[in-house]
ROMI-567096 format. One record per residue: residue in three letters; x, y, z of N, C-alpha, C in turn. Coordinates in pm, whole numbers, padded with zeros to 5 digits, always signed. Example, Ala and Ser with C-alpha at 12.3 -4.5 7.8 and 13.67 -1.06 7.14 Angstrom:
# residues 2
Ala+01319-00569+00780+01230-00450+00780+01320-00330+00780 Ser+01285-00225+00708+01367-00106+00714+01290+00003+00787 
//
This chain:
# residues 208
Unk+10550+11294+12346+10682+11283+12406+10777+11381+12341 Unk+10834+11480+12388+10986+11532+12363+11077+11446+12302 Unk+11086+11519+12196+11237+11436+12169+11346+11451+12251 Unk+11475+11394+12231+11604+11426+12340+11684+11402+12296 Unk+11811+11458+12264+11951+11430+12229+11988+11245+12256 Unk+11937+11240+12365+11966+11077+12427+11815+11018+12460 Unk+11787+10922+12347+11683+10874+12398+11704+10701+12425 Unk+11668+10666+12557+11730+10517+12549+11657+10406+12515 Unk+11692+10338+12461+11590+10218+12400+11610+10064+12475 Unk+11539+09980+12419+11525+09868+12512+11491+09810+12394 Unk+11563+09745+12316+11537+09627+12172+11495+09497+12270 Unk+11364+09473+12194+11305+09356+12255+11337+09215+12144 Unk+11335+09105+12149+11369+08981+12085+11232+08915+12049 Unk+11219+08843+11954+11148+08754+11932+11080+08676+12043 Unk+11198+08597+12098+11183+08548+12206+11134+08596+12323 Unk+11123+08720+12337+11101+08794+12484+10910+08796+12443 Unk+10841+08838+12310+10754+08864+12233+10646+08691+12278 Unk+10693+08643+12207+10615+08485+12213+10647+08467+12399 Unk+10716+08500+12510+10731+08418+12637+10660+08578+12687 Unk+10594+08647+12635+10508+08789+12696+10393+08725+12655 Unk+10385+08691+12526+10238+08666+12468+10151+08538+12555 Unk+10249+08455+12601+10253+08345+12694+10209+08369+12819 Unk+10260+08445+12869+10205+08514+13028+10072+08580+13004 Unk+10039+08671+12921+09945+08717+12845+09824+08642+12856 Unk+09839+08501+12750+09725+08451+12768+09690+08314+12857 Unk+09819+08285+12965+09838+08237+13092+09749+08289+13198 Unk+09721+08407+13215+09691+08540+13308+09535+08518+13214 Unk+09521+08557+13135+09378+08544+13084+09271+08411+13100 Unk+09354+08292+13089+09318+08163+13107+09237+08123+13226 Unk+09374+08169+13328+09366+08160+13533+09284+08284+13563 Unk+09187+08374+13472+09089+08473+13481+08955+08424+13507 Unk+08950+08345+13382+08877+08281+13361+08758+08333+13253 Unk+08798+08432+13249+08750+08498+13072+08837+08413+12975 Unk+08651+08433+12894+08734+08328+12762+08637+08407+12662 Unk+08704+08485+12605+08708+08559+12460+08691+08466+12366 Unk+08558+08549+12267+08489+08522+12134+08650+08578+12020 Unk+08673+08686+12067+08766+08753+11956+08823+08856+11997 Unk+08957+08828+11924+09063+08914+11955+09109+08985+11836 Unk+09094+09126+11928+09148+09283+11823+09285+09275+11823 Unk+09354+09284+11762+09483+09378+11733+09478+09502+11690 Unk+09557+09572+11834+09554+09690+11780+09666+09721+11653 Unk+09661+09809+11579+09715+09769+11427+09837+09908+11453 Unk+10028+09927+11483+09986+09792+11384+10137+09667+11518 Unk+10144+09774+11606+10192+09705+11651+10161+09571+11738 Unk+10056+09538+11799+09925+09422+11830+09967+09337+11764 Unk+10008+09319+11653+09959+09215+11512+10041+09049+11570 Unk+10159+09070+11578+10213+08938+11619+10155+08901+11738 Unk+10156+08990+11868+10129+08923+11986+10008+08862+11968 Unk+09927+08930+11918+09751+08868+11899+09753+08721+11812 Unk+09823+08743+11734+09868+08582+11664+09899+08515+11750 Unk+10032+08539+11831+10045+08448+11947+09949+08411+12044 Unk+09859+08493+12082+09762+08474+12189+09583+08436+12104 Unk+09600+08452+11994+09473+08370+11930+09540+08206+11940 Unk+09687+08193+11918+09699+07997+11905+09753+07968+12071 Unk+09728+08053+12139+09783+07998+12298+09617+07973+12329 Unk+09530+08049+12312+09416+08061+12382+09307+07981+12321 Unk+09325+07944+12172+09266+07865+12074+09114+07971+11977 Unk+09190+08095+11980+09047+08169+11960+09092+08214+11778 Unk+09017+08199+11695+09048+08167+11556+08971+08368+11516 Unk+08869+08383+11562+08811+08517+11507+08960+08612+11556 Unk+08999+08710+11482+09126+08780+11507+09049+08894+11370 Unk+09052+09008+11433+09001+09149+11369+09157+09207+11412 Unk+09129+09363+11363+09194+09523+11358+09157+09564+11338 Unk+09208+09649+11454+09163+09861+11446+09312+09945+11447 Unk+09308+10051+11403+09443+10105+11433+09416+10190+11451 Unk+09497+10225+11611+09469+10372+11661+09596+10513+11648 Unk+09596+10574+11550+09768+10690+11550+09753+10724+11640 Unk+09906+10727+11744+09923+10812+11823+10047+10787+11794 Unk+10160+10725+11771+10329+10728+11776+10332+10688+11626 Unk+10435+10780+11553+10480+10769+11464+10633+10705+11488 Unk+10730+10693+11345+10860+10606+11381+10939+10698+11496 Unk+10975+10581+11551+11116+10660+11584+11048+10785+11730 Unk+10968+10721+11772+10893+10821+11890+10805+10940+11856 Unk+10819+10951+11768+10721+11110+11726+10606+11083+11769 Unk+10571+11171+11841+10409+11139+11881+10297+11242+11818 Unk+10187+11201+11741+10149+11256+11673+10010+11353+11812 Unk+09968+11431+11745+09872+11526+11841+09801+11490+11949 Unk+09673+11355+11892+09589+11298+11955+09568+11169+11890 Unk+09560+11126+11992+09509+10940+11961+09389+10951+11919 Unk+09360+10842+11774+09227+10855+11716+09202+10711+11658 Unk+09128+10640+11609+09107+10558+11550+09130+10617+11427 Unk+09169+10537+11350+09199+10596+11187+09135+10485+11113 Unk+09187+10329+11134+09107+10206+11025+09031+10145+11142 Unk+08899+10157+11113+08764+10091+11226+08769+09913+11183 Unk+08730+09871+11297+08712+09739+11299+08647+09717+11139 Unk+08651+09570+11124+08595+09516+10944+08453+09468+10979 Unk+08440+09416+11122+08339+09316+11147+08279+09368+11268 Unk+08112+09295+11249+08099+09363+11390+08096+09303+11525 Unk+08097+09332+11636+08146+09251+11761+08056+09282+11900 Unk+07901+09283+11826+07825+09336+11895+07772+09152+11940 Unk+07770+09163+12122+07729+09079+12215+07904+08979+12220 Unk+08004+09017+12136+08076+08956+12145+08198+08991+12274 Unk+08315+08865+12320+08344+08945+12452+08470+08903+12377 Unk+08545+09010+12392+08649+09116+12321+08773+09100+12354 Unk+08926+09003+12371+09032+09034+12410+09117+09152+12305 Unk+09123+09307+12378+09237+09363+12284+09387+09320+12296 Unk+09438+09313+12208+09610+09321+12218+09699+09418+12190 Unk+09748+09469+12266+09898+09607+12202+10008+09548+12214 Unk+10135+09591+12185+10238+09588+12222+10273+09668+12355 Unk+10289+09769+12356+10299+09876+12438+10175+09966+12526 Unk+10141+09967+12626+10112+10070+12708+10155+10200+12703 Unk+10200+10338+12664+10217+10397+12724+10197+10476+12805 Unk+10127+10587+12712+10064+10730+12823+09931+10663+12842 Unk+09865+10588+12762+09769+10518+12779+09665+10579+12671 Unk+09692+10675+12550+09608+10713+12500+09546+10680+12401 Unk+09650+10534+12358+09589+10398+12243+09445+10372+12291 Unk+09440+10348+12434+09363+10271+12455+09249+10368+12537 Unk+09264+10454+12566+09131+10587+12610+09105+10622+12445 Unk+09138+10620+12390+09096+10655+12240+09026+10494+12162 Unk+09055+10419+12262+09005+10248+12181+08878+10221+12213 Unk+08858+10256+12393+08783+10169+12487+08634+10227+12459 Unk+08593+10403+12422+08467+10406+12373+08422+10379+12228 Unk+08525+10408+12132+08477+10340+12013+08419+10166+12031 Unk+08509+10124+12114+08474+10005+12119+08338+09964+12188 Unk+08293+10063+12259+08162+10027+12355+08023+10100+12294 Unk+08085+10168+12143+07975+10195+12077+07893+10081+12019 Unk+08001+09972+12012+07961+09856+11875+07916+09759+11968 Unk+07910+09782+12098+07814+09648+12174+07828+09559+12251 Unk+07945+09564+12216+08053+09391+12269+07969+09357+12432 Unk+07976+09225+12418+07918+09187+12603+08048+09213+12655 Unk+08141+09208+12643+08262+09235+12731+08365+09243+12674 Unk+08507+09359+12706+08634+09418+12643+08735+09398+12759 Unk+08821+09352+12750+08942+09317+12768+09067+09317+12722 Unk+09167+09395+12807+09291+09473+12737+09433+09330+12761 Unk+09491+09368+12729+09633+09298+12765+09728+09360+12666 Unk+09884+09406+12673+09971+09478+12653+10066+09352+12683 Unk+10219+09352+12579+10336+09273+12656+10420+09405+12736 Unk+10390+09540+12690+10480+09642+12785+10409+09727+12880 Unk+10365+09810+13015+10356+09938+13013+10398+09986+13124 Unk+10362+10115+13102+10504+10237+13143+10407+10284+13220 Unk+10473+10286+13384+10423+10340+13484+10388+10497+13450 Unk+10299+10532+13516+10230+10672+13491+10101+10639+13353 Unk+10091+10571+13311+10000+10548+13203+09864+10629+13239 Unk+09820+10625+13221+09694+10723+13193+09518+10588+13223 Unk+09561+10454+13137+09497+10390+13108+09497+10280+13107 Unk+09545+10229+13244+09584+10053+13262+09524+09943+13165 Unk+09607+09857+13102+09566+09761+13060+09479+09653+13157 Unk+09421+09571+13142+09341+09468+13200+09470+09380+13281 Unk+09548+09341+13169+09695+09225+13165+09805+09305+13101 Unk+09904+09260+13188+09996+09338+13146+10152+09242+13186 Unk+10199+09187+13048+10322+09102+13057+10455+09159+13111 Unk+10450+09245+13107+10549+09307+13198+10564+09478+13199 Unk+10581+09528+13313+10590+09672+13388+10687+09739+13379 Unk+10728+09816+13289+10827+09910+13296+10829+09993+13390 Unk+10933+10010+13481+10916+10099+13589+11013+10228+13502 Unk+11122+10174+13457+11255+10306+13398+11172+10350+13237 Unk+11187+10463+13216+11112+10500+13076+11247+10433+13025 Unk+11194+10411+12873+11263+10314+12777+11150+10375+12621 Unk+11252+10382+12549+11160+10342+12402+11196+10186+12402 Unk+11066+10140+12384+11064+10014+12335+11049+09964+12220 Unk+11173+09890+12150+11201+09863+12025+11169+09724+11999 Unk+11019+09740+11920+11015+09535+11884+11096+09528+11762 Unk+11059+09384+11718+11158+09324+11585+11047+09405+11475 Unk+10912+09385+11472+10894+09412+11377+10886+09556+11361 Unk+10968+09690+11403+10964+09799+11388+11144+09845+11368 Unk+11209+09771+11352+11327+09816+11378+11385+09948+11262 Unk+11351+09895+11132+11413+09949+10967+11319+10123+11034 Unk+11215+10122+11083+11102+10191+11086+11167+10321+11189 Unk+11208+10236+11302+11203+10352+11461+11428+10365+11412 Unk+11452+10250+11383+11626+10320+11420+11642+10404+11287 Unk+11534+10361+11176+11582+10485+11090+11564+10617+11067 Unk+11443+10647+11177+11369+10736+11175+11536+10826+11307 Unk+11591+10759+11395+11704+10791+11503+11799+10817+11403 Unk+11860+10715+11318+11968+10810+11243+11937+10939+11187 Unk+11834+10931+11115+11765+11065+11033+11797+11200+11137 Unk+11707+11186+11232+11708+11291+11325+11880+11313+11426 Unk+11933+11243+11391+12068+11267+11454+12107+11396+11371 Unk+12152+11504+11469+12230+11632+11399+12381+11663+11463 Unk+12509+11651+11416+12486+11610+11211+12453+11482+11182 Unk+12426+11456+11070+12424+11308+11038+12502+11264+11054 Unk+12524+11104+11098+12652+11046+11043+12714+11028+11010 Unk+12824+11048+10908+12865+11022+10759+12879+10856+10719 Unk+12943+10769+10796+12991+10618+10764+12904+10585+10853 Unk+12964+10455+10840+12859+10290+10870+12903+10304+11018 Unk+13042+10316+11041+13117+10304+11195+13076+10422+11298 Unk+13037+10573+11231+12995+10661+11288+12867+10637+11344 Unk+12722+10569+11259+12632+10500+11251+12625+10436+11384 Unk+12674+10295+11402+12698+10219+11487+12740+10294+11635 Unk+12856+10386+11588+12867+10446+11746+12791+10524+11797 Unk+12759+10610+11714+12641+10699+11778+12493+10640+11779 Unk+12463+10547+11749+12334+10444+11827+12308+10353+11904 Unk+12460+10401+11955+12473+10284+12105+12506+10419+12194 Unk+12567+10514+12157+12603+10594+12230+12454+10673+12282 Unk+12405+10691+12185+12266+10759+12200+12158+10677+12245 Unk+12121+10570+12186+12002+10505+12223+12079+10378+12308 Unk+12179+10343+12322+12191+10245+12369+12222+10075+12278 Unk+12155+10104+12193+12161+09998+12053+12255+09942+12021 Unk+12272+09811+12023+12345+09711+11941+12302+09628+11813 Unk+12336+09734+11715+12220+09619+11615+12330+09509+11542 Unk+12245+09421+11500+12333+09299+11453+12352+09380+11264 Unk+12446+09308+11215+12489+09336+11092+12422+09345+11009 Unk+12344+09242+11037+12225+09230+10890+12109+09303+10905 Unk+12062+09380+11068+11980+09425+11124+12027+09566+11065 Unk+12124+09626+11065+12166+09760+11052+12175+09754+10882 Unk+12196+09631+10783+12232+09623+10668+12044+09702+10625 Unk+11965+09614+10673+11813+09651+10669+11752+09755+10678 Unk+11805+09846+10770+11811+09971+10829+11825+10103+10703 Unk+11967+10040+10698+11975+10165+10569+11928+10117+10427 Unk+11922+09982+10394+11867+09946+10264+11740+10038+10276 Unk+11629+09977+10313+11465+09983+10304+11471+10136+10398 Unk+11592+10178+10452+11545+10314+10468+11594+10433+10387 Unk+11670+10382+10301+11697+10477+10177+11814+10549+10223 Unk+11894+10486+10320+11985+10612+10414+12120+10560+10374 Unk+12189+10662+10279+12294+10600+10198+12433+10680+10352 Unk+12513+10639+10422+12633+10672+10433+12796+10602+10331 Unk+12907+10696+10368+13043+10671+10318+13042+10552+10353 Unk+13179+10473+10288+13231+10343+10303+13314+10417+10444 Unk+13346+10294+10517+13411+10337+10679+13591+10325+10615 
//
């Protein structure tokens, strides 16, 4: 993906996360596939697959992690597996979990590693993806039709700090901060959300 002066985001909630993961493994249930074990893809996967191992009652829960998006949108060259499954999952039938869909190249970079190791059957599900994808998920909690960066909870310190950084000029204050990440991405972050931001991201601005 291009970067852009204006890139717009879509901060997702907790709540939106657990009532996706819900449809998720609602839609998997009324399938009537019933998965030995569920991958997370690593590292964004990790909660939803928690949610959908105790909706679905499935206790085996592995990871793989595939690079392709670094913080803050950078997209790195090519999608690859980097940390291979721990266990093996040969005759086993396979629910994966992502967060996101996009170009689809998590998961064209997932689906033959994964069919080296055997599995009787692989199965995708995503809570986001973005029309034009490359590589439909199986299930898919909801369809982005408008491009959006999609911002979960557990990436926030990660992707908005990686947006201040790349803002030129920088910011200088906390209030400059705030306006230009609503102005730019759209963002409303809460106080303690933005306090997080610059702590654990090392990003010192002026007093306002």
């Amino acid at each position: 993906m291009t970067r852009r002066e204006s890139l717009p985001v879509r901060a997702i909630t907790l709540e939106e996360v657990v009532a996706g993961a819900d449809r998720l493994a609602r839609m998997v249930r009324s399938s009537g596939y019933r998965p030995d074990t569920v991958i997370a893809v690593a590292r964004g996967g990790f909660m939803p697959a928690r949610y959908v191992c105790d909706f679905l009652g499935v206790s085996r829960l592995m990871s793989v992690k595939v690079q392709h998006y670094a913080a803050g949108a950078h997209a790195v060259t090519q999608a690859r597996v980097t940390v291979p499954l721990g266990a093996a999952i040969e005759g086993e039938h396979v629910l994966v979990v992502d967060d996101v869909n996009d170009s689809g190249k998590t998961l064209q970079a997932l689906r033959p590693y994964l069919d080296d190791l055997r599995p009787a059957s692989v199965r995708t599900v995503v809570l986001h993806e973005k029309q034009g994808t490359a590589c439909p998920a199986d299930f898919v909690a909801e369809s982005i039709r408008e491009w959006r960066w999609i911002l979960y909870p557990w990436a926030v310190v990660e992707d908005v700090g990686q947006f201040l950084c790349d803002m030129q000029p920088s910011p200088r204050t906390r209030e400059e901060a705030v306006s230009r990440l609503h102005a730019e991405h759209g963002l409303q972050l809460k106080e303690a959300e933005l306090d997080r931001v610059l702590f654990f991201g090392g990003i010192r601005l002026d007093q306002d």
